[in-house]
Every structure is written in C-alpha cells, then in structure tokens.
DRENDO-38805 format. One record per residue: residue number from 0; residue in one letter; x, y, z of N, C-alpha, C in turn. Coordinates in Angstrom, 3 decimals, padded with zeros to 6 digits. Layout:
# residues N
<r resi="NUM" resn="A" n_east="X" n_north="Y" n_up="Z" ca_east="X" ca_north="Y" ca_up="Z" c_east="X" c_north="Y" c_up="Z"/>
...
//
This chain:
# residues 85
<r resi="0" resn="X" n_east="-186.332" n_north="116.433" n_up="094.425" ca_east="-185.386" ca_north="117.137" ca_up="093.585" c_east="-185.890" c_north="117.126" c_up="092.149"/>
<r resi="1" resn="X" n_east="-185.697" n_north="118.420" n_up="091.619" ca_east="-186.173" ca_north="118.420" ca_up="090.061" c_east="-185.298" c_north="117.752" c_up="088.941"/>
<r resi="2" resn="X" n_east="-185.287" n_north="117.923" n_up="088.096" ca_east="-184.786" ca_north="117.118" ca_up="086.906" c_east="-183.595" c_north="118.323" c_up="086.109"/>
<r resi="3" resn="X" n_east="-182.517" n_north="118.366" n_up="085.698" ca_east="-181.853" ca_north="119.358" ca_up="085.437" c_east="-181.361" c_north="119.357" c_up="083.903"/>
<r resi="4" resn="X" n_east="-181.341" n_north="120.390" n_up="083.229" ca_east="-180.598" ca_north="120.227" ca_up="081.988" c_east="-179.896" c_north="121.401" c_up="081.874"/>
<r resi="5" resn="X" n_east="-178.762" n_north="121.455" n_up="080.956" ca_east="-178.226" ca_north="122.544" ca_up="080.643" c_east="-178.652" c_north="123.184" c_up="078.988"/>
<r resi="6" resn="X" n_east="-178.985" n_north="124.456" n_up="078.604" ca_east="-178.581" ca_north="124.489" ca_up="076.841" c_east="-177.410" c_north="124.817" c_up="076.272"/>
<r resi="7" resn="X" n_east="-177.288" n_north="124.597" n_up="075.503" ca_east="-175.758" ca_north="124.518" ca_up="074.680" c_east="-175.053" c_north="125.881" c_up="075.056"/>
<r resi="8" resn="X" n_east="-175.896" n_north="126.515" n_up="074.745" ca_east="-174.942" ca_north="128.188" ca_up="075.081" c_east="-174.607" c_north="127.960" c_up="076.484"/>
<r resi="9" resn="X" n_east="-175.332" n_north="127.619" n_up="077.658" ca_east="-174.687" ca_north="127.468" ca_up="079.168" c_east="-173.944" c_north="126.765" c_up="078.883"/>
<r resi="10" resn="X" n_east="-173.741" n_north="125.479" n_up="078.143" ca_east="-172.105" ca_north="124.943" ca_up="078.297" c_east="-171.001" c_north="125.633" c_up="077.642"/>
<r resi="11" resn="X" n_east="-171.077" n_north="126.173" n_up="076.829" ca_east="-170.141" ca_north="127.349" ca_up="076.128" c_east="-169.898" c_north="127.799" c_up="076.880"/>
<r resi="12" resn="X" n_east="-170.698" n_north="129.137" n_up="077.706" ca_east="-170.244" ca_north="130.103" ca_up="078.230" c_east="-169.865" c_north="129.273" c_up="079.961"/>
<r resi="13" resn="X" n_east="-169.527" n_north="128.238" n_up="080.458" ca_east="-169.653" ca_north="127.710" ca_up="081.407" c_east="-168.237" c_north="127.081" c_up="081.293"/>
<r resi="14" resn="X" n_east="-167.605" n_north="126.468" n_up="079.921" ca_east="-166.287" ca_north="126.136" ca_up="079.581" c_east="-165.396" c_north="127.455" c_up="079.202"/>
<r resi="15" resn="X" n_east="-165.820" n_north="128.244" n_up="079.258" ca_east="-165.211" ca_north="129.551" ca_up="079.183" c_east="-164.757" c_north="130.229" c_up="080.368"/>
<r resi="16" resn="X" n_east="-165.781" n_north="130.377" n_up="081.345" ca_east="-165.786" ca_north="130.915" ca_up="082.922" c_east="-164.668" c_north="129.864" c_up="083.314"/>
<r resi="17" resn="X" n_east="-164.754" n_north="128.722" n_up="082.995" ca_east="-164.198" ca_north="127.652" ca_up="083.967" c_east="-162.495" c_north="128.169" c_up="083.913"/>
<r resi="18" resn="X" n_east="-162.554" n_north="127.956" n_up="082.738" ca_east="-160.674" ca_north="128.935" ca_up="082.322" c_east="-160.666" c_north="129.527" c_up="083.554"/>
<r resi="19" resn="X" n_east="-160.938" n_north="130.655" n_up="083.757" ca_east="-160.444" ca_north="131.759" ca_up="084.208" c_east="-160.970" c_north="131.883" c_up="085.870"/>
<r resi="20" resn="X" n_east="-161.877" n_north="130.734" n_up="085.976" ca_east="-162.779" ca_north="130.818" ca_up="087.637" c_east="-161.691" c_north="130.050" c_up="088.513"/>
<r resi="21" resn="X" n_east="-161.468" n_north="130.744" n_up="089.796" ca_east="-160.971" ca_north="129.707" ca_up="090.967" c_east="-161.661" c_north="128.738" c_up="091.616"/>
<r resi="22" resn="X" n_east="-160.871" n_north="127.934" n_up="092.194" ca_east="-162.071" ca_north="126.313" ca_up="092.642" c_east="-162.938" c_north="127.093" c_up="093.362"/>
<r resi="23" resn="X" n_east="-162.738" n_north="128.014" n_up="094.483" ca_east="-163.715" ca_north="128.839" ca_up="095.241" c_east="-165.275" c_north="128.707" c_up="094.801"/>
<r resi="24" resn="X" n_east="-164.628" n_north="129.580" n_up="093.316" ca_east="-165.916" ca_north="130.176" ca_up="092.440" c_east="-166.302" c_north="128.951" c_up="091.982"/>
<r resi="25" resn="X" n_east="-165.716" n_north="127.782" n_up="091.988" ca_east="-166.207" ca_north="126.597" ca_up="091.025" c_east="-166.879" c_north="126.038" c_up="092.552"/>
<r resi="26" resn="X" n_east="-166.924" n_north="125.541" n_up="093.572" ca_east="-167.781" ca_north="125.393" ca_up="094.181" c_east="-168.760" c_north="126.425" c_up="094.652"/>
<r resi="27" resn="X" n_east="-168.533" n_north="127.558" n_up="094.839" ca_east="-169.553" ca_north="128.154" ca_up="094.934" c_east="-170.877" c_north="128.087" c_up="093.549"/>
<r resi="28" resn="X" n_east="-170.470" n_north="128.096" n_up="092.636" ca_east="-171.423" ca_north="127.555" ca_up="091.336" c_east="-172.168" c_north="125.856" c_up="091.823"/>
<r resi="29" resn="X" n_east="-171.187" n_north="124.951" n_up="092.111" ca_east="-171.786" ca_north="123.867" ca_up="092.210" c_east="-173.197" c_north="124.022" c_up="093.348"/>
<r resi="30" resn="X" n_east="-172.514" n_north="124.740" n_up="094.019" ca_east="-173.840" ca_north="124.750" ca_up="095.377" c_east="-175.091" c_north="125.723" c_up="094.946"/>
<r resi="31" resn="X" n_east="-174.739" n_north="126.322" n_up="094.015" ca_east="-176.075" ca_north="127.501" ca_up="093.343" c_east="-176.744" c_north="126.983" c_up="092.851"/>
<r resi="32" resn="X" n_east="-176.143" n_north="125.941" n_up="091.508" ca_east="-176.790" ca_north="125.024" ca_up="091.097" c_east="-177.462" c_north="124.029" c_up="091.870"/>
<r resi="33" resn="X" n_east="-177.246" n_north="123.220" n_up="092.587" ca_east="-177.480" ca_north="122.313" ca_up="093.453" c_east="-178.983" c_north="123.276" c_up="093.917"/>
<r resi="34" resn="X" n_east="-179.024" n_north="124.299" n_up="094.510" ca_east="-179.587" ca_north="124.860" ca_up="095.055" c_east="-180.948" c_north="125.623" c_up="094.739"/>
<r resi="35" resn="X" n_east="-180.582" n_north="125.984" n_up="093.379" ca_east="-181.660" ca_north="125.982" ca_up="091.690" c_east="-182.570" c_north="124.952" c_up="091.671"/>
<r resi="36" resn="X" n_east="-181.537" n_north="123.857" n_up="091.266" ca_east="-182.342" ca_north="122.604" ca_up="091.322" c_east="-183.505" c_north="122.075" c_up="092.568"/>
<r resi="37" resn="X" n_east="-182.912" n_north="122.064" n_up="093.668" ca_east="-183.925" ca_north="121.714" ca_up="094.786" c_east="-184.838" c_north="123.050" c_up="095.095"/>
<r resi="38" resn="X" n_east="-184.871" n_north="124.370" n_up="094.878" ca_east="-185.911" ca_north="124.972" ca_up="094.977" c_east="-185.578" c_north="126.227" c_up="094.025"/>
<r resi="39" resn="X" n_east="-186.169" n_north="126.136" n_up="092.638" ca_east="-185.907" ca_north="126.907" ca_up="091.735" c_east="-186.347" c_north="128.556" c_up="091.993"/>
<r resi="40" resn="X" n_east="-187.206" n_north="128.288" n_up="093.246" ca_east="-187.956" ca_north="129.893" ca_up="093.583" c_east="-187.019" c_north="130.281" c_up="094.427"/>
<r resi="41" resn="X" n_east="-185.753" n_north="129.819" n_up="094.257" ca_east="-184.765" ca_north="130.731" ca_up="095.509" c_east="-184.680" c_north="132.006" c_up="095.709"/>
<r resi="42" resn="X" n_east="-185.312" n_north="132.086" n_up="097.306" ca_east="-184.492" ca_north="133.693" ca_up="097.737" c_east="-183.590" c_north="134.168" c_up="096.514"/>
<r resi="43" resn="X" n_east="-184.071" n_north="135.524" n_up="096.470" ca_east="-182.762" ca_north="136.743" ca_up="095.508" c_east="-183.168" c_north="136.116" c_up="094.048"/>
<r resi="44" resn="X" n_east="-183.827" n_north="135.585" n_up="093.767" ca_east="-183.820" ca_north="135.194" ca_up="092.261" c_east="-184.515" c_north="136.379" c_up="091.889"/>
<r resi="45" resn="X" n_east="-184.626" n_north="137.234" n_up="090.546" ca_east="-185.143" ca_north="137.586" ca_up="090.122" c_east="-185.827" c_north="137.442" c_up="088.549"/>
<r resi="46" resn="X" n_east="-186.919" n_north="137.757" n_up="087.903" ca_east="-187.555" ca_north="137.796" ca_up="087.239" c_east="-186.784" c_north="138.098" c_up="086.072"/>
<r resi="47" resn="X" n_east="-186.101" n_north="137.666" n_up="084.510" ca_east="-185.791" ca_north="138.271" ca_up="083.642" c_east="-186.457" c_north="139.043" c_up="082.422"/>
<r resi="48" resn="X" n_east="-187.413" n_north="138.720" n_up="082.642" ca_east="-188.578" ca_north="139.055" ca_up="081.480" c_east="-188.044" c_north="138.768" c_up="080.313"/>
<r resi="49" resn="X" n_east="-187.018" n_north="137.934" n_up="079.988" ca_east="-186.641" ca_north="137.672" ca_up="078.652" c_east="-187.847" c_north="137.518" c_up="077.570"/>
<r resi="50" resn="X" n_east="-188.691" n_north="135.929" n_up="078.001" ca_east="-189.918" ca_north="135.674" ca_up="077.403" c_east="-190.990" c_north="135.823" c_up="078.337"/>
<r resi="51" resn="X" n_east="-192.393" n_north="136.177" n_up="078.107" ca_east="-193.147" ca_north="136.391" ca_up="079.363" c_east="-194.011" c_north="134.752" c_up="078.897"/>
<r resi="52" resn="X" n_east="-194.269" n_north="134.117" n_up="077.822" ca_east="-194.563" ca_north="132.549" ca_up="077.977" c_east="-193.857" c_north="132.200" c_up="078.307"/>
<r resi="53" resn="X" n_east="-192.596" n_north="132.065" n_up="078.582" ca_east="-192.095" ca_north="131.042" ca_up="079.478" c_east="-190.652" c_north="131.933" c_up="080.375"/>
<r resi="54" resn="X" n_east="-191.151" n_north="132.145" n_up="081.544" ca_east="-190.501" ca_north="133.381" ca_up="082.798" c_east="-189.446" c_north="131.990" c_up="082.598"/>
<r resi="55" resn="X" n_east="-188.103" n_north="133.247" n_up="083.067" ca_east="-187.119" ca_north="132.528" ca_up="083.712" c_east="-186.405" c_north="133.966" c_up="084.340"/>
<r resi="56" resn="X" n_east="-185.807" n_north="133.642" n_up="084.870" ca_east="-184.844" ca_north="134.181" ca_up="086.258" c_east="-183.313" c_north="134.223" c_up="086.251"/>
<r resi="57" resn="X" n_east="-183.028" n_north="135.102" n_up="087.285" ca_east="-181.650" ca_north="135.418" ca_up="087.286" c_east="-181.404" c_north="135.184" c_up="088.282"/>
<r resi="58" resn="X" n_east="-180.218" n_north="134.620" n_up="089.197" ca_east="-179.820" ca_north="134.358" ca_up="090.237" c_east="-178.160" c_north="134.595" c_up="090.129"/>
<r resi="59" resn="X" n_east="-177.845" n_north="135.488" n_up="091.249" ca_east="-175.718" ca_north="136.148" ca_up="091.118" c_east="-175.399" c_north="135.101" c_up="091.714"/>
<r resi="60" resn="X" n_east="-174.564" n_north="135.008" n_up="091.888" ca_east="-173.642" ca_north="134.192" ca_up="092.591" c_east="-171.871" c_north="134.571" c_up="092.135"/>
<r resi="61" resn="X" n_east="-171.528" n_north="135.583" n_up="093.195" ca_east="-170.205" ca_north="136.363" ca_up="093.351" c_east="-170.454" c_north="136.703" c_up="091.842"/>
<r resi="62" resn="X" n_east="-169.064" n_north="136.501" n_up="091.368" ca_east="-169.177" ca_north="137.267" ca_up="089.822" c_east="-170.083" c_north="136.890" c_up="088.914"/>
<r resi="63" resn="X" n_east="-170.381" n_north="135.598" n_up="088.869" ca_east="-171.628" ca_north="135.078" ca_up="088.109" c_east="-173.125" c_north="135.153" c_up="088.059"/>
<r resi="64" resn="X" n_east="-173.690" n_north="135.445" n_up="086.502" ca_east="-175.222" ca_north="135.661" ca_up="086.911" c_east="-175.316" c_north="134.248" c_up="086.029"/>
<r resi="65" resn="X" n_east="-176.796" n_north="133.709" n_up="087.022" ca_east="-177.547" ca_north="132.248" ca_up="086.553" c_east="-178.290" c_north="132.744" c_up="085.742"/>
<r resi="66" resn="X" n_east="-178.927" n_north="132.458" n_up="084.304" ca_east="-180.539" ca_north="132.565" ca_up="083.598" c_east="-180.854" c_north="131.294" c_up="083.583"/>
<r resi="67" resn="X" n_east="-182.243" n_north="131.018" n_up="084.469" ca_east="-182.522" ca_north="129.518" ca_up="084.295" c_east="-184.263" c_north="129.848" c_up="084.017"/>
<r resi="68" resn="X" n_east="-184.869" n_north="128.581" n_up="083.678" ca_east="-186.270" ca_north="128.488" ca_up="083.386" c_east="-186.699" c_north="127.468" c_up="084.076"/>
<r resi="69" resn="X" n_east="-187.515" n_north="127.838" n_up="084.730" ca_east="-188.155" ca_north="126.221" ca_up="085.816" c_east="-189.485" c_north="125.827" c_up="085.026"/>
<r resi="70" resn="X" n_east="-189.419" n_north="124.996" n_up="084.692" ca_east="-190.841" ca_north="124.116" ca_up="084.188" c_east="-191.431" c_north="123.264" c_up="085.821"/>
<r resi="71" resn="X" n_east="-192.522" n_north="122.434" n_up="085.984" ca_east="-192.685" ca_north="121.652" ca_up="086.587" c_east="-191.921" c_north="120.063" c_up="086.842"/>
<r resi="72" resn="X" n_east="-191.189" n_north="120.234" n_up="087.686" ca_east="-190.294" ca_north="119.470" ca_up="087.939" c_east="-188.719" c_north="119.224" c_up="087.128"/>
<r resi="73" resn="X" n_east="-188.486" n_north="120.630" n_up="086.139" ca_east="-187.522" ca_north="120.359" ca_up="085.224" c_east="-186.804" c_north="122.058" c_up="085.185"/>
<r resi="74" resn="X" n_east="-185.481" n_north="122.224" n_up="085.471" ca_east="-185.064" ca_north="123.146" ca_up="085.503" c_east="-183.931" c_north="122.885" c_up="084.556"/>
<r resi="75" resn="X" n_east="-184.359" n_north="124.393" n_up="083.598" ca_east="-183.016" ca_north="124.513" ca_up="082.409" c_east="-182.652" c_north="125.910" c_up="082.468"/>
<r resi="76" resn="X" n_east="-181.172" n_north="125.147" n_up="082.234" ca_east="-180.416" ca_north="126.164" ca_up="083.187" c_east="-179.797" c_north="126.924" c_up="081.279"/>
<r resi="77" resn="X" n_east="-179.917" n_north="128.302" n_up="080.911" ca_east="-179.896" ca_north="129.019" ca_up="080.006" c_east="-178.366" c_north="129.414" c_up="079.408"/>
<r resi="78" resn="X" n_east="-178.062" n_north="130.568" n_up="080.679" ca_east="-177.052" ca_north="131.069" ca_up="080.250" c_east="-176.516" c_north="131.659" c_up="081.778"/>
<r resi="79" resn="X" n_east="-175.008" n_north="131.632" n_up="081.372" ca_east="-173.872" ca_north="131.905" ca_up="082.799" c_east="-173.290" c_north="133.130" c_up="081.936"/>
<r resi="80" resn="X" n_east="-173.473" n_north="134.014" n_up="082.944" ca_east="-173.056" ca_north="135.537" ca_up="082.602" c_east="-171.840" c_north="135.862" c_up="083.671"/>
<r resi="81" resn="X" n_east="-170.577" n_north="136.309" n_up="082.934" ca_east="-169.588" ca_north="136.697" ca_up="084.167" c_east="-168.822" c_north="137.542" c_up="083.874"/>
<r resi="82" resn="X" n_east="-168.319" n_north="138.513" n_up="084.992" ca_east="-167.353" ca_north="139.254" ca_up="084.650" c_east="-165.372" c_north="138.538" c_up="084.784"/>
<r resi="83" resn="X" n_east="-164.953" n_north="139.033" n_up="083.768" ca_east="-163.452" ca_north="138.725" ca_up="083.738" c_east="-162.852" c_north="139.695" c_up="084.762"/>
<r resi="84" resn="X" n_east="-161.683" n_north="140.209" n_up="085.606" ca_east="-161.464" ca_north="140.436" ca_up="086.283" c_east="-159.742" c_north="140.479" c_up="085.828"/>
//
C-alpha cells in the first residue's frame, strides 16, 4: 500500500461535499480512495494534463471527480470536484 496525503484545497472542497453528500456517497468515496491508494493506475482513471512534469489523473466516482498525483509509493490526492444536485 502507498503512502497517502491530502492538499489543503482537497480538504476544503471535501468539507464542503461532505455537507451536502449521503453516507452512500460517503462510502462510496472511502472505497475510491482506498482504491487510489492501493493501485493509483486504476481502471477508468484518466490523464488530466494539468502539469505534464508531474501527470496526475482524474477518477468519477458517482457525482464526484478525484484529481490525484501518484509519485512512487506516495499518492496526493489534489482536488474533489462535485456536482450539487
């Protein structure tokens, strides 16, 4: 298992979602994450081209999009994108 961090803006926008997310959506996040972490090249991830030195990725999960960056053995997790509903 890799090593995990969050950046400040994912906890912002992550105490924000939480308001308004059902436990559903709150375990379904826990298991994405979980799931990031043990193999950051997950199926459906895609490429963001944000920075091309350092790739990171997008991964949905129901209303939520993941931006994370995998280093070698260290995954930081960016920013949680969601729609309100």
């Amino acid at each position: 298992m890799n090593e995990f961090s969050f950046s400040p803006r994912f906890l912002q926008d992550l105490a924000e979602w939480e308001a308004v997310a059902a436990p559903r959506e709150r375990e379904a996040l826990d298991r994405a994450l979980a799931a990031i972490v043990a193999n950051p090249a997950l199926p459906g991830r895609v490429p963001s081209f944000y920075d091309p030195l350092a790739p990171s990725y997008l991964y949905r999960v129901g209303r939520i999009l993941l931006h994370y960056r995998a280093a070698t053995n260290e995954v930081l997790f960016l920013n949680l994108f969601f729609t309100r509903q």
